[in-house]
N, C-alpha and C positions, 0 to 999 in steps of 0.2 A: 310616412317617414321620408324627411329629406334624403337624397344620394349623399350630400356631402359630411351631413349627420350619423350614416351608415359609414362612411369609408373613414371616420374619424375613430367609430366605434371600434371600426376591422384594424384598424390600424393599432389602438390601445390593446387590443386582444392580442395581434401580434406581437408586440412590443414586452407584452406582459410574459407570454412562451420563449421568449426567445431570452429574456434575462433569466427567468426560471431556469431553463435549460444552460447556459451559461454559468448560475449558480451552481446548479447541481454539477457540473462538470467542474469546477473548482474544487468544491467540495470531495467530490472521490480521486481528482489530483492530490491537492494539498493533505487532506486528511484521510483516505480509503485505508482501510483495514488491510485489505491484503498489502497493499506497500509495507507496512505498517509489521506485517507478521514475516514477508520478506525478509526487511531489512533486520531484525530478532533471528531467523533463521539464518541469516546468513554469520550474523555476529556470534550464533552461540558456537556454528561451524568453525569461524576462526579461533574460538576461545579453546575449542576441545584440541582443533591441528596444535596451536601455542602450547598448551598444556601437557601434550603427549609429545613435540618437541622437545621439550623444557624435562620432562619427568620421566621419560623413555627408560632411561639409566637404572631411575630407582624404583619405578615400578615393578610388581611382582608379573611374569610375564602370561598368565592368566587374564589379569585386569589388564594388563596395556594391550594384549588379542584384542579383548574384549570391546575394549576401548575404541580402536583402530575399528574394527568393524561395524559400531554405534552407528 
C-alpha cells in the first residue's frame, strides 16, 4: 500500500470522527433531554409560585401548606 494512499485513508477516518462527534454534540445541545426536562421543571416551578401568589387568599389553608411545600 502506498504512504500517501494510507494517509488519505487516516485522513477520511478522521474526518469522518470528528464530524460524528461534532454531530452528536449538537444533537445533546440542541435537542438533549435533560435540557428539555430542565426547562419543564423549571416552568411548572414558576406556574405553581404564580399560582399560590395569585390564590394564597382563597385557598383553604391546608392545600396552600400543602402547596407551598410540593
Amino acid at each position: 500500500m502506498d504512504l500517501s494512499v494510507l494517509a488519505v485513508a487516516l485522513s477520511a477516518v478522521f474526518d469522518a470522527a470528528v464530524l460524528w462527534g461534532l454531530w452528536r454534540l449538537v444533537l445533546r445541545v440542541a435537542c438533549g433531554r435533560r435540557g428539555a426536562e430542565r426547562r419543564r421543571a423549571a416552568a411548572w416551578e414558576r406556574d405553581r409560585r404564580a399560582f399560590l401568589l395569585l390564590r394564597r387568599d382563597v385557598l383553604p389553608e391546608g392545600v396552600a401548606a400543602a402547596a407551598a411545600n410540593a
